[in-house]
DRENPA-3360 file (N, C-alpha, C; in nm, 2 decimals, always signed):
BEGIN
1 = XXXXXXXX = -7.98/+11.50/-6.79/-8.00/+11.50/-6.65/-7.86/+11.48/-6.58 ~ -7.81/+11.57/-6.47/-7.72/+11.57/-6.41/-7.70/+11.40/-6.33 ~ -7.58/+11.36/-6.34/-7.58/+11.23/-6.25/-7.53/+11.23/-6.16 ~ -7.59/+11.17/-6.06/-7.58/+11.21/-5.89/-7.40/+11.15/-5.84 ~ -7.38/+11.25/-5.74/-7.21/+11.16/-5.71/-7.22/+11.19/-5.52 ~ -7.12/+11.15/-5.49/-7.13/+11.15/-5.35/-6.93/+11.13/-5.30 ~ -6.94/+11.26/-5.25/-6.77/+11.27/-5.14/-6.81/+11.27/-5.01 ~ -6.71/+11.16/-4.96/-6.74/+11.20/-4.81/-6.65/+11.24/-4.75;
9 = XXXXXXXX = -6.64/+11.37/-4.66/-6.51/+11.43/-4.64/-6.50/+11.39/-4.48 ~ -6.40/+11.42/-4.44/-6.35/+11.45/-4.31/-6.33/+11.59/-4.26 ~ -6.43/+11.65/-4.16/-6.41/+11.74/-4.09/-6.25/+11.78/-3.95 ~ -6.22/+11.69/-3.96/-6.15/+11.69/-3.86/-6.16/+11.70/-3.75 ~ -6.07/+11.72/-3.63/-6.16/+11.69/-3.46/-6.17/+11.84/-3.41 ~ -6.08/+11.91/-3.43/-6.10/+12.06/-3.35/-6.18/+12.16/-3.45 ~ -6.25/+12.21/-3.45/-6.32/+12.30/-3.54/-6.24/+12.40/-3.60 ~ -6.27/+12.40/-3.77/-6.24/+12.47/-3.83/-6.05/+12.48/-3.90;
17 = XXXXXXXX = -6.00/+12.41/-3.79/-5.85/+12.37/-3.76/-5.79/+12.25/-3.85 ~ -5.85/+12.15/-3.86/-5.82/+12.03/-3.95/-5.89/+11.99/-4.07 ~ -5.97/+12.05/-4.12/-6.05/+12.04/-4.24/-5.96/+12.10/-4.33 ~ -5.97/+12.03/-4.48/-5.86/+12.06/-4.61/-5.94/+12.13/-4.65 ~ -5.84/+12.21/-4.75/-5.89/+12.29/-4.82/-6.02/+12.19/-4.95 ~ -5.93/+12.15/-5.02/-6.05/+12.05/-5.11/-6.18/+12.00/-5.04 ~ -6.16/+11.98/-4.89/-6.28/+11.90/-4.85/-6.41/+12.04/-4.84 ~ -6.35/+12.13/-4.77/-6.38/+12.25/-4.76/-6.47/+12.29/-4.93;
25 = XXXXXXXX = -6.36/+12.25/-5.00/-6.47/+12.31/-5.11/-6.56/+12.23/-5.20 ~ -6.55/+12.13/-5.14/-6.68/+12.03/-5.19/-6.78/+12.05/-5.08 ~ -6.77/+12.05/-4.98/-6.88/+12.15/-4.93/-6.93/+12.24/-4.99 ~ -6.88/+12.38/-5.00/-6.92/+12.45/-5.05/-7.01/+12.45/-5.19 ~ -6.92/+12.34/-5.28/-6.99/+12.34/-5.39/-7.10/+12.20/-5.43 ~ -7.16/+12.14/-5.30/-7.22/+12.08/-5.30/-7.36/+12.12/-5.32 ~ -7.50/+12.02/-5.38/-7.64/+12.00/-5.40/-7.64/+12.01/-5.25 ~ -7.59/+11.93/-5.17/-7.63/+11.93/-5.03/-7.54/+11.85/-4.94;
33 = XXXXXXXX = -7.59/+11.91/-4.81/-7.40/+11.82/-4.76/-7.51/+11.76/-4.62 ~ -7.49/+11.65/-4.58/-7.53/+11.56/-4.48/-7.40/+11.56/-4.37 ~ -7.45/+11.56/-4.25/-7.37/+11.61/-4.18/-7.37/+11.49/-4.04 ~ -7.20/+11.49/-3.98/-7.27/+11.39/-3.85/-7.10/+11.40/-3.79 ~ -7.14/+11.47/-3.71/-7.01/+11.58/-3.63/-7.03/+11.56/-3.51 ~ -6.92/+11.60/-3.43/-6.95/+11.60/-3.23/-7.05/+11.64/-3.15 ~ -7.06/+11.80/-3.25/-7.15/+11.91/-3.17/-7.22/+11.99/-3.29 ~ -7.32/+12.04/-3.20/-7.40/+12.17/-3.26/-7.28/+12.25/-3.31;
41 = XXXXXXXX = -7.21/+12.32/-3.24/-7.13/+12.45/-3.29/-7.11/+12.39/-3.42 ~ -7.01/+12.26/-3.42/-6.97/+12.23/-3.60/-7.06/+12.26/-3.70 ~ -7.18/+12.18/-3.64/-7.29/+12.16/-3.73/-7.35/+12.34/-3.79 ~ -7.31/+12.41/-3.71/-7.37/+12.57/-3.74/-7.22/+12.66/-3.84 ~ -7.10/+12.56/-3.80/-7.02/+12.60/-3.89/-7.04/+12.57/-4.04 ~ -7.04/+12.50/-4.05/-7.07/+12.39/-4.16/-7.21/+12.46/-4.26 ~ -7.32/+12.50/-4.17/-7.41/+12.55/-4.23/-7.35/+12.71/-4.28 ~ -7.26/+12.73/-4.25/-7.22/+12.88/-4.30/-7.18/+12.86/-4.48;
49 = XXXXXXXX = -7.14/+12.72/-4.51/-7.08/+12.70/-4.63/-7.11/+12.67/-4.73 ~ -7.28/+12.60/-4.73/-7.36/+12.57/-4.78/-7.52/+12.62/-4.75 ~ -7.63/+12.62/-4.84/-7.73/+12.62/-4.80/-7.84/+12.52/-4.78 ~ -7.80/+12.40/-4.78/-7.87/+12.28/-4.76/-7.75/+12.20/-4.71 ~ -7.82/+12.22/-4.57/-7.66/+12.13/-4.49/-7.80/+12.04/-4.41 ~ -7.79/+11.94/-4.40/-7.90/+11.80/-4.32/-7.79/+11.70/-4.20 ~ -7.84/+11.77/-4.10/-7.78/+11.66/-4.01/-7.83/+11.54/-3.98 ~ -7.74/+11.42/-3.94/-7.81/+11.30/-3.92/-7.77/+11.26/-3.82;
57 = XXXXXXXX = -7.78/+11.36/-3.71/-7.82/+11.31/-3.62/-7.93/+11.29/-3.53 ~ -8.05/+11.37/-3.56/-8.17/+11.30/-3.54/-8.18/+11.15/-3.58 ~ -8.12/+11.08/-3.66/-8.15/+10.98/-3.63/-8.05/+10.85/-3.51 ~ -8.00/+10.95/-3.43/-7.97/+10.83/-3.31/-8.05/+10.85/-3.19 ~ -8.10/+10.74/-3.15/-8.22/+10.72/-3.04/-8.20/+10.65/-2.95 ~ -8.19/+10.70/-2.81/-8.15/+10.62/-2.70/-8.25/+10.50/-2.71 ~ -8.23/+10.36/-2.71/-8.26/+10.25/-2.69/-8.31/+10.20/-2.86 ~ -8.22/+10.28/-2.94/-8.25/+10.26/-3.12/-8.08/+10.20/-3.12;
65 = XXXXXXXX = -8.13/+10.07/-3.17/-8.01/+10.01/-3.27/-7.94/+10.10/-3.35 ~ -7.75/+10.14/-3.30/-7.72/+10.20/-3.41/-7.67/+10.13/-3.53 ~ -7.69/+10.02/-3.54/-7.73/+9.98/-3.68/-7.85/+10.01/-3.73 ~ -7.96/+10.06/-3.72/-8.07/+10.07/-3.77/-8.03/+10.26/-3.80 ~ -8.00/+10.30/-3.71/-7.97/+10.41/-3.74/-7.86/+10.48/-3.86 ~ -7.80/+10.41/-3.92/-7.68/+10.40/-4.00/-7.74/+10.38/-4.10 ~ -7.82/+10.25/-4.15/-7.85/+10.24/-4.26/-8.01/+10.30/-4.25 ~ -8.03/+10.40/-4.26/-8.12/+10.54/-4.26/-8.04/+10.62/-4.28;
73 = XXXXXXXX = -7.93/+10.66/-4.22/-7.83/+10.73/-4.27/-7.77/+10.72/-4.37 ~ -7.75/+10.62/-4.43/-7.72/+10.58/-4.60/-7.85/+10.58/-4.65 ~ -7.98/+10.56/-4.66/-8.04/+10.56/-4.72/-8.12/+10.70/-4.76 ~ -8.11/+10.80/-4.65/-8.13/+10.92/-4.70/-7.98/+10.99/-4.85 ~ -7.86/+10.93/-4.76/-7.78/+10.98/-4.86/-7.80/+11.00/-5.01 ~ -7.84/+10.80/-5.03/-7.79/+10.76/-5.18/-7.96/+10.83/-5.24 ~ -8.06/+10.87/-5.14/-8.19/+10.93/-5.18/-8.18/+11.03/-5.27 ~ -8.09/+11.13/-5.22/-8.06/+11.22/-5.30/-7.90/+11.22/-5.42;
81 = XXXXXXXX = -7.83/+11.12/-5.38/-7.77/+11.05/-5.48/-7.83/+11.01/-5.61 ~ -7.92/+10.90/-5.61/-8.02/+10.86/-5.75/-8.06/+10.94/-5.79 ~ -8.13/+11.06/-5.67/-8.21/+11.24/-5.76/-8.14/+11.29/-5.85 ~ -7.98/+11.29/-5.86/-7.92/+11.31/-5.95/-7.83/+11.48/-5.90 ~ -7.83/+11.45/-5.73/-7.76/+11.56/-5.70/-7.59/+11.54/-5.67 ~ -7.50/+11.63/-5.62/-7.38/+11.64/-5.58/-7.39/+11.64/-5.46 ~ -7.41/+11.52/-5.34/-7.41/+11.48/-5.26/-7.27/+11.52/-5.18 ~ -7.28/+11.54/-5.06/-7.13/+11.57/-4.98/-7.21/+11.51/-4.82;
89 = XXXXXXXX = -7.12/+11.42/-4.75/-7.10/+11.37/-4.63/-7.00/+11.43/-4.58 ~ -7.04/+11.48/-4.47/-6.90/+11.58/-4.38/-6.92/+11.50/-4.23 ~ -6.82/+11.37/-4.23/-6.83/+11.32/-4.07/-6.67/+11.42/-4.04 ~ -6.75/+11.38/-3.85/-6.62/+11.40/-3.77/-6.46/+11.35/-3.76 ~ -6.39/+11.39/-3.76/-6.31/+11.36/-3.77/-6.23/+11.29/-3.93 ~ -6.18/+11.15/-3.91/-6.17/+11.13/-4.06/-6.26/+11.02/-4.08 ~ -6.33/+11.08/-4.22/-6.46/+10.96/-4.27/-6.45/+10.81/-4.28 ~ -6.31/+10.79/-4.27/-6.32/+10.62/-4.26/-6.27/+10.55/-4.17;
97 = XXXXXXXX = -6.23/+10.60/-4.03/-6.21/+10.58/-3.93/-6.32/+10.52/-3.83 ~ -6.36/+10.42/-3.82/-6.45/+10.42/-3.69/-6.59/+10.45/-3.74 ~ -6.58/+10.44/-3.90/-6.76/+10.53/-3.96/-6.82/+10.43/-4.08 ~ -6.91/+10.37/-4.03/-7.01/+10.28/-4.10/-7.06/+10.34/-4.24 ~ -7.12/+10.49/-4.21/-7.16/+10.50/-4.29/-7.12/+10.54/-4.43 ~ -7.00/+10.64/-4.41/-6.91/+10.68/-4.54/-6.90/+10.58/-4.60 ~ -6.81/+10.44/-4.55/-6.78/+10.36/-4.64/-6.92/+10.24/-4.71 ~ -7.03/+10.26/-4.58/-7.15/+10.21/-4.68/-7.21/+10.22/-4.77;
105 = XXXXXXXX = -7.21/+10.39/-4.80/-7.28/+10.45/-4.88/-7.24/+10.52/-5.01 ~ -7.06/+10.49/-5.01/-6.96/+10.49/-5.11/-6.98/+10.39/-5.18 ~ -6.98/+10.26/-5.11/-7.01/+10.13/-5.20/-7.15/+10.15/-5.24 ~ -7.21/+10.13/-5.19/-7.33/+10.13/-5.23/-7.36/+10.25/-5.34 ~ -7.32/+10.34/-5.34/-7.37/+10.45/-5.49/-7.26/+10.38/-5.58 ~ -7.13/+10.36/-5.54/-7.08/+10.30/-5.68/-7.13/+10.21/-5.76 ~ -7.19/+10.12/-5.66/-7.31/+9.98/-5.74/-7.41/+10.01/-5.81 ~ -7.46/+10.17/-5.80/-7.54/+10.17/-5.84/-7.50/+10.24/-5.97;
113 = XXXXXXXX = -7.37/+10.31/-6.00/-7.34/+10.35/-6.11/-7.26/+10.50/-6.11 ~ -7.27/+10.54/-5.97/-7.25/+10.67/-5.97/-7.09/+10.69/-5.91 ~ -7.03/+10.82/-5.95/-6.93/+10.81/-5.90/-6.90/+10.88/-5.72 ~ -6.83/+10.82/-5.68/-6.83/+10.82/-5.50/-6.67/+10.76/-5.47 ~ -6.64/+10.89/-5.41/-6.49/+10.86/-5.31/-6.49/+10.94/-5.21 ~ -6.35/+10.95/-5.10/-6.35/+10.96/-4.96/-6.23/+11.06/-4.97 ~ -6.27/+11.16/-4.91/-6.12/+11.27/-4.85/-6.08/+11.24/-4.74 ~ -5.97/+11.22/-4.70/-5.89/+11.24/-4.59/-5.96/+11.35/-4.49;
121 = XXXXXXXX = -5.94/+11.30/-4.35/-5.96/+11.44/-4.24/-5.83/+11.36/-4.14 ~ -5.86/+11.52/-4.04/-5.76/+11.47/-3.93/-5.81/+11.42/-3.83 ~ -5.77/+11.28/-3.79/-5.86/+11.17/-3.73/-5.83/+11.17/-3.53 ~ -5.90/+11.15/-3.48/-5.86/+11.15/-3.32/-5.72/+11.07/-3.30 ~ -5.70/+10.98/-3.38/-5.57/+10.88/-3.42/-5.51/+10.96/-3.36 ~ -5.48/+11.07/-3.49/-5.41/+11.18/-3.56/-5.31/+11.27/-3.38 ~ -5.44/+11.29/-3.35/-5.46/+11.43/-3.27/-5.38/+11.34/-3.14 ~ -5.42/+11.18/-3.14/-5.34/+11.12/-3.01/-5.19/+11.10/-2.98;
129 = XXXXXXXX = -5.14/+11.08/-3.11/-5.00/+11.05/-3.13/-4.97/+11.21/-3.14 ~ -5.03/+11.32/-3.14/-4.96/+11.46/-3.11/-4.96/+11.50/-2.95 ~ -5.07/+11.46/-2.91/-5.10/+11.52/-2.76/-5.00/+11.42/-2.67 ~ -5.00/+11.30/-2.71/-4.97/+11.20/-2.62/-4.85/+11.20/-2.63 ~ -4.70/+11.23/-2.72/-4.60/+11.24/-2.75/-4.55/+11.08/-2.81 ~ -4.66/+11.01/-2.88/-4.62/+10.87/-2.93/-4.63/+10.88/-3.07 ~ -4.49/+10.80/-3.07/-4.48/+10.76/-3.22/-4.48/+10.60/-3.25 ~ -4.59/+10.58/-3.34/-4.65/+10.47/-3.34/-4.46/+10.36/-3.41;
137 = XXXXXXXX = -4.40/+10.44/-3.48/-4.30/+10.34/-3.55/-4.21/+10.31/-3.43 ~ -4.20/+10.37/-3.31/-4.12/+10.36/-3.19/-4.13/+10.21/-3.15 ~ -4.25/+10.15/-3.10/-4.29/+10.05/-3.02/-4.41/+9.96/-3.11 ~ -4.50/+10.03/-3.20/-4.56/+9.98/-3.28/-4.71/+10.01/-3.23 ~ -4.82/+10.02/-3.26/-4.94/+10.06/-3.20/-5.05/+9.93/-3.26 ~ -5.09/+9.86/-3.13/-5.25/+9.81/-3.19/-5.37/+9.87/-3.15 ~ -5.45/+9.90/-3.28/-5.60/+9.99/-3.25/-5.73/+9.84/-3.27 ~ -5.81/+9.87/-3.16/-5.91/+9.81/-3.14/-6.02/+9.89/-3.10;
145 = XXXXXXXX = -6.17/+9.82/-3.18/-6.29/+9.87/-3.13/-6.30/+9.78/-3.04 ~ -6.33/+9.86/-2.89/-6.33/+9.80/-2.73/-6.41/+9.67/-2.74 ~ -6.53/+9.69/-2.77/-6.62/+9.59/-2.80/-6.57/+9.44/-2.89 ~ -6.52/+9.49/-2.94/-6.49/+9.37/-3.08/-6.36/+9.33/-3.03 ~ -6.26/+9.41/-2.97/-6.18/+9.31/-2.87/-6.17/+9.26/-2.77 ~ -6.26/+9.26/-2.70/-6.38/+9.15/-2.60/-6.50/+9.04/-2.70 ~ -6.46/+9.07/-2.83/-6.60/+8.98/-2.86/-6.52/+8.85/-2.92 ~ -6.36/+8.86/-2.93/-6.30/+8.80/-3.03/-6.16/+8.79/-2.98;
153 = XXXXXXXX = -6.11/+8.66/-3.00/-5.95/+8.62/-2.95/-5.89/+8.69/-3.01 ~ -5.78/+8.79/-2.98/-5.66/+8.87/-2.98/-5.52/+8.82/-2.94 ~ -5.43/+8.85/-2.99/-5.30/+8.85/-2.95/-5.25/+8.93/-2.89 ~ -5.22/+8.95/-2.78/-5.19/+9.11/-2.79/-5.06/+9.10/-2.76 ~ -5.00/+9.21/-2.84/-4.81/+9.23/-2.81/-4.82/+9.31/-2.67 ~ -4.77/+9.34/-2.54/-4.77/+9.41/-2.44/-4.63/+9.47/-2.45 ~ -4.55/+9.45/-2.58/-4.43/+9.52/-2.59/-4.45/+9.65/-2.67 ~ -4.58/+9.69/-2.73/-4.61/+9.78/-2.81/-4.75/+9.82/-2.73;
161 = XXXXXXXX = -4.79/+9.97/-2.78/-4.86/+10.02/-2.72/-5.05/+9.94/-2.77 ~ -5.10/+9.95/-2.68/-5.29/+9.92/-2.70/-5.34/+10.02/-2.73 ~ -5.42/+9.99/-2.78/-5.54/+10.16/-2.80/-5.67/+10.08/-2.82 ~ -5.73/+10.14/-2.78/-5.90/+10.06/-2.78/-5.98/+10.20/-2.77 ~ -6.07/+10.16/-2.89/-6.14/+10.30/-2.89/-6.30/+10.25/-2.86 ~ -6.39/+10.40/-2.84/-6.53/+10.38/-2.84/-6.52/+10.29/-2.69 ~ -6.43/+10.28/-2.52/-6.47/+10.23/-2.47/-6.57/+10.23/-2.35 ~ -6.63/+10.36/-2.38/-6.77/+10.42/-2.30/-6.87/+10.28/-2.36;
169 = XXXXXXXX = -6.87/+10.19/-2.48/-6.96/+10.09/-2.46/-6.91/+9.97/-2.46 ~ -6.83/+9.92/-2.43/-6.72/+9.83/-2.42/-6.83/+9.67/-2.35 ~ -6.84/+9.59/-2.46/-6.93/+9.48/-2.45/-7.08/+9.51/-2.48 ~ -7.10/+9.58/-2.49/-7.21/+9.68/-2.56/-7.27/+9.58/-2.68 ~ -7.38/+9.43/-2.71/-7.40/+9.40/-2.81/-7.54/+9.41/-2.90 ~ -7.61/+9.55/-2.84/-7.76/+9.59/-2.85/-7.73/+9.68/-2.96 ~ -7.59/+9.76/-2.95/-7.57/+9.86/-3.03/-7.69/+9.98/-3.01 ~ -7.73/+10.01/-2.88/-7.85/+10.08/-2.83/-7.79/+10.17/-2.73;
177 = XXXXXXXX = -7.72/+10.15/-2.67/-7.65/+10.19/-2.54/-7.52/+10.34/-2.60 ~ -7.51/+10.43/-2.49/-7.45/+10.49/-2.54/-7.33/+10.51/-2.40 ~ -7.36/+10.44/-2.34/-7.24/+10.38/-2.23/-7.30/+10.26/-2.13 ~ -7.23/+10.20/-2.08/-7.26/+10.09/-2.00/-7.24/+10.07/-1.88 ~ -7.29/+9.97/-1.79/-7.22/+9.97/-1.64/-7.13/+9.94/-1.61 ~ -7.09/+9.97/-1.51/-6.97/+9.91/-1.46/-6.95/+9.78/-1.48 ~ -7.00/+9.64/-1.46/-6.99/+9.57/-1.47/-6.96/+9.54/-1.58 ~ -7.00/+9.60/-1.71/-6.90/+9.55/-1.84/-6.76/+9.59/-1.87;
185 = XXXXXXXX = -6.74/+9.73/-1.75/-6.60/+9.75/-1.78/-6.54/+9.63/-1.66 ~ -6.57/+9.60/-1.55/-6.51/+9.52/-1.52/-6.46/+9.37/-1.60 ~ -6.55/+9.33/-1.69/-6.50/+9.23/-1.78/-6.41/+9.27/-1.88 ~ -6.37/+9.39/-1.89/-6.29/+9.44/-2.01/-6.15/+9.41/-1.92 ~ -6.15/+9.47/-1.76/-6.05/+9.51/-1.70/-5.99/+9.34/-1.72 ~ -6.11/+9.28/-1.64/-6.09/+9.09/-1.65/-5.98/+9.04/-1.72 ~ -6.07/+9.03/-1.87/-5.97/+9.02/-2.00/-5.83/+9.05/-2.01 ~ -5.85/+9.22/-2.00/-5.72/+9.31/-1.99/-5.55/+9.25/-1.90;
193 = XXXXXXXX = -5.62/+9.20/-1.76/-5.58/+9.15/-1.68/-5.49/+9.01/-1.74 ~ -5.55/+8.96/-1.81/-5.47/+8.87/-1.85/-5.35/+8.87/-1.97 ~ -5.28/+8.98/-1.99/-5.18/+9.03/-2.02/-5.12/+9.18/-1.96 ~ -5.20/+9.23/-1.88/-5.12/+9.34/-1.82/-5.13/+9.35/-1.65 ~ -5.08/+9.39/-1.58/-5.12/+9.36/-1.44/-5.20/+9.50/-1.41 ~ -5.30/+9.44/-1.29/-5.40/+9.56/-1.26/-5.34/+9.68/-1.20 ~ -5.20/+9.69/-1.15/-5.15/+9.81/-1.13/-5.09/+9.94/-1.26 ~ -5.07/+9.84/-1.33/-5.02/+9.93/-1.48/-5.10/+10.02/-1.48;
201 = XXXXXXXX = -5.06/+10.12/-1.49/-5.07/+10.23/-1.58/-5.12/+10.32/-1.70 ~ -5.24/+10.31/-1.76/-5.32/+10.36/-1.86/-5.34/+10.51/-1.86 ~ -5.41/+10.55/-1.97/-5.47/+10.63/-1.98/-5.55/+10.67/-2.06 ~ -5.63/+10.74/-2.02/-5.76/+10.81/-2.04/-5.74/+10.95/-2.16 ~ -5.79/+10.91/-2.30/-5.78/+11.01/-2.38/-5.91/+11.06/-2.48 ~ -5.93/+11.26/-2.44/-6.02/+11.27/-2.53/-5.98/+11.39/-2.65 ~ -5.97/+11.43/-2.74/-5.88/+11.54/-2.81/-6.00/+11.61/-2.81 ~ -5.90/+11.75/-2.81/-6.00/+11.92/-2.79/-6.07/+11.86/-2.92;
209 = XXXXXXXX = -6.19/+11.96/-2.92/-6.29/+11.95/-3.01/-6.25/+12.13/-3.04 ~ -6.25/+12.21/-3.00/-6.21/+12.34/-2.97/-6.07/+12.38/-3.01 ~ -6.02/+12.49/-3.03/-5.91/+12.55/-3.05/-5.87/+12.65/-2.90 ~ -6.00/+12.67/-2.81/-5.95/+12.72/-2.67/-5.97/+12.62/-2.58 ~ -5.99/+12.50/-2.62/-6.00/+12.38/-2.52/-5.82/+12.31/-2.55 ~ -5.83/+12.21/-2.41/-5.68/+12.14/-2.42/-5.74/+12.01/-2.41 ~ -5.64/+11.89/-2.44/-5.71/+11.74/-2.47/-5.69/+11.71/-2.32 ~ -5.79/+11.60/-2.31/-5.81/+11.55/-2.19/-5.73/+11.43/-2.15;
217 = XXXXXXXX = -5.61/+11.44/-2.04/-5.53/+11.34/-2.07/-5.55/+11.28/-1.90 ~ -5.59/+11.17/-1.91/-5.57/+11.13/-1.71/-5.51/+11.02/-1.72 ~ -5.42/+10.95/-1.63/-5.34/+10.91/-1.59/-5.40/+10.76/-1.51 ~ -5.49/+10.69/-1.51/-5.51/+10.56/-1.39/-5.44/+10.45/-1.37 ~ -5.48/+10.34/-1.33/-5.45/+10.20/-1.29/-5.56/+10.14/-1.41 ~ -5.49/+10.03/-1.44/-5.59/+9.97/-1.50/-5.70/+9.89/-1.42 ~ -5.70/+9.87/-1.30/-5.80/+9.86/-1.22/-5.88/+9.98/-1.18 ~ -5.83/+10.07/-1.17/-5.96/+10.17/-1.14/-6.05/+10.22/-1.31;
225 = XXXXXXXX = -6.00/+10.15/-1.38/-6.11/+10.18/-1.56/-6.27/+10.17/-1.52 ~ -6.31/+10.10/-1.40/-6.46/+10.10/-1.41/-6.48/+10.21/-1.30 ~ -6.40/+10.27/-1.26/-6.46/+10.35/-1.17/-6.46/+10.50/-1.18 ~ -6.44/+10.55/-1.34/-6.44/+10.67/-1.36/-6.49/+10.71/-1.47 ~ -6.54/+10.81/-1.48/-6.59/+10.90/-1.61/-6.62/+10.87/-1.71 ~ -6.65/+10.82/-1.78/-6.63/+10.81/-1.96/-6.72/+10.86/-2.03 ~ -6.61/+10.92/-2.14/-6.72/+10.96/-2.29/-6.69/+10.88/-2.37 ~ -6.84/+10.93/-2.48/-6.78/+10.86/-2.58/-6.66/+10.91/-2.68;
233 = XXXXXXXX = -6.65/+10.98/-2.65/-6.49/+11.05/-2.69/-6.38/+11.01/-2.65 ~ -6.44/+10.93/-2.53/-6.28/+10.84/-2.48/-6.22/+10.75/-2.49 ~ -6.06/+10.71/-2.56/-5.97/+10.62/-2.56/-5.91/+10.59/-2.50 ~ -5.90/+10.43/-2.46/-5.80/+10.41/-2.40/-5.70/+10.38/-2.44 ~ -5.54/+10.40/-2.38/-5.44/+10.38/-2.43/-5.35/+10.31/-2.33 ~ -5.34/+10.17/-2.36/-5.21/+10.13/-2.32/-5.11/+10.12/-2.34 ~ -5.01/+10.19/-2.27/-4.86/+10.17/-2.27/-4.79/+10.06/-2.28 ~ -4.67/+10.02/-2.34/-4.59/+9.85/-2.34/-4.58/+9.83/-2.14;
241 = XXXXXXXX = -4.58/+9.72/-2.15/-4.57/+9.68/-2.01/-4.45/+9.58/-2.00 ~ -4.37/+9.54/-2.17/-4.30/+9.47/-2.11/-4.18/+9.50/-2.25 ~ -4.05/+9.49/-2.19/-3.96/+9.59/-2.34/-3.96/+9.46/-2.46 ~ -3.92/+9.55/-2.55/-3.93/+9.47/-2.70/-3.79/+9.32/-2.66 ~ -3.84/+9.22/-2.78/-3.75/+9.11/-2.75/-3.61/+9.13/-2.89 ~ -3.52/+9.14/-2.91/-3.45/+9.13/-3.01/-3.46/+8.95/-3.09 ~ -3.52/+8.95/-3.24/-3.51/+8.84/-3.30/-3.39/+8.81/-3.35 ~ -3.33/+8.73/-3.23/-3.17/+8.70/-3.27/-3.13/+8.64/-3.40;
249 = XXXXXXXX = -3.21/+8.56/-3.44/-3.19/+8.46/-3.55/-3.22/+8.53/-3.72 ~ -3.29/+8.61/-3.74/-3.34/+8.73/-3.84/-3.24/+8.84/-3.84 ~ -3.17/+8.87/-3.73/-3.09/+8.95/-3.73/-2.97/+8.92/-3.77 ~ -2.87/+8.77/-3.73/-2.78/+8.74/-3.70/-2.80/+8.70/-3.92 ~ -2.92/+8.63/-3.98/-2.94/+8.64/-4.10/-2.91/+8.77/-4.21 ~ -2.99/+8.89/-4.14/-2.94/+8.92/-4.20/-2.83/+9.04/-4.21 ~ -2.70/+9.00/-4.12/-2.63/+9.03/-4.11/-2.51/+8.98/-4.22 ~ -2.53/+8.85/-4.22/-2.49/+8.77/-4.29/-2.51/+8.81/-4.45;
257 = XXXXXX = -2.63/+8.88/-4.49/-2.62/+8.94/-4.62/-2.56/+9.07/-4.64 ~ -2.55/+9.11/-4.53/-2.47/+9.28/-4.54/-2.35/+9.22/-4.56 ~ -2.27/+9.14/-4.52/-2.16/+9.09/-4.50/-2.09/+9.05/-4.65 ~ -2.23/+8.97/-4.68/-2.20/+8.89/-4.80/-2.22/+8.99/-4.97 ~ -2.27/+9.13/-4.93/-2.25/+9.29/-5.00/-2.38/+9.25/-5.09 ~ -2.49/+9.16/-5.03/-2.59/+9.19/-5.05/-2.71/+9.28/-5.08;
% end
């Protein structure tokens, strides 16, 4: 009897455009590929490559715990895992980014005996430091889930750039919501406020999903964040608000060993 395995790949964010070749062809040569992408179009792409392609997105339900939703989504996976098939997960973007269930249901089949690993995709990260002209080694970059840096003390450097992603639910702790009111982005701005001033400067980022689409870049105040638009596609990105400090004492050290032909 064949023993069941499971890859979970990364589709990438623009269709068709960031997906590897290898990920590409464990699709193809998959038992069945489980699917959980931006849109329909991918999802009909995707069906071109296989003939048992299962989306999981029927299981998110407005006012359904997406925890409860997730683990249904691993538990259909490892279902056909144990059957003793060649399992393939094709999320959006890259599978371990921001995604419960790839890395659930990797651990979880390895425990159970079977073999299970993760391909690379090209992640919204990816697509932000291209559109946005940032290079994370320049200033340095902190990434946060919006929620979880409202739920929990942070440091934040304001000499390096912020990123907060997922902040269409930003204080969100029903995990049911698929955006929220204003008034929770006002507690975000609150927070925010207390390291950057409410005039600074943000922005608003979503990457093409498309190859004839352009990414969505806007420009606000970080006081106007509750008063506009959001997807869930959208990140926020803070810029440094205050320049880097030179560590005199580390420097003047190890200068001292260059000297000393260290």
């Amino acid at each position: 009897m064949q023993t069941g395995s499971l890859v979970c790949v990364g589709t990438g964010i623009t269709l068709g455009a960031h997906i590897s070749p290898l990920s590409r062809s464990y699709i193809e040569q998959a038992d069945v590929v489980f699917v959980l992408v931006a849109d329909g179009i991918t999802e009909k792409w995707i069906e071109q490559m296989n003939t048992d392609v299962r989306s999981l997105q029927p299981y998110y339900q407005e006012g359904k715990s997406r925890m409860i939703s997730y683990r249904e989504m691993v538990a259909a996976i490892l279902a056909e895992v144990t059957a003793g098939k060649k399992v393939v997960g094709a999320f959006y973007g890259h599978p371990g980014v921001f995604a419960w269930v790839p890395h659930s249901s990797i651990k979880q089949a390895r425990e159970l005996g079977h073999n299970a690993h993760m391909e690379p995709g090209i992640s919204a990260e990816d697509c932000l430091y291209a559109d946005l002209g940032i290079d994370p080694g320049a200033y340095g970059c902190q990434h946060y889930e919006t929620s979880k840096f409202m739920f929990y003390n942070r440091a934040v450097d304001t000499g390096a750039y912020l990123i907060l992603w997922q902040v269409v639910v930003a204080g969100d702790r029903t995990l049911e919501k698929f955006s929220v009111s204003k008034a929770y982005l006002d507690i975000l701005i609150e927070l925010l406020s207390e390291f950057y001033s409410v005039e600074h400067e943000v922005i608003l980022y979503e990457a093409a999903t498309l190859s004839i689409q352009k990414p969505k870049i806007r420009f606000v105040k970080l006081k106007e964040l509750s008063t506009v638009e959001l997807d869930m596609k959208t990140t926020l990105v803070i810029p440094p608000s205050t320049k880097l400090e030179r560590n005199t004492s580390i420097i003047r050290r190890l200068e001292e060993l260059t000297l000393a032909g260290e």
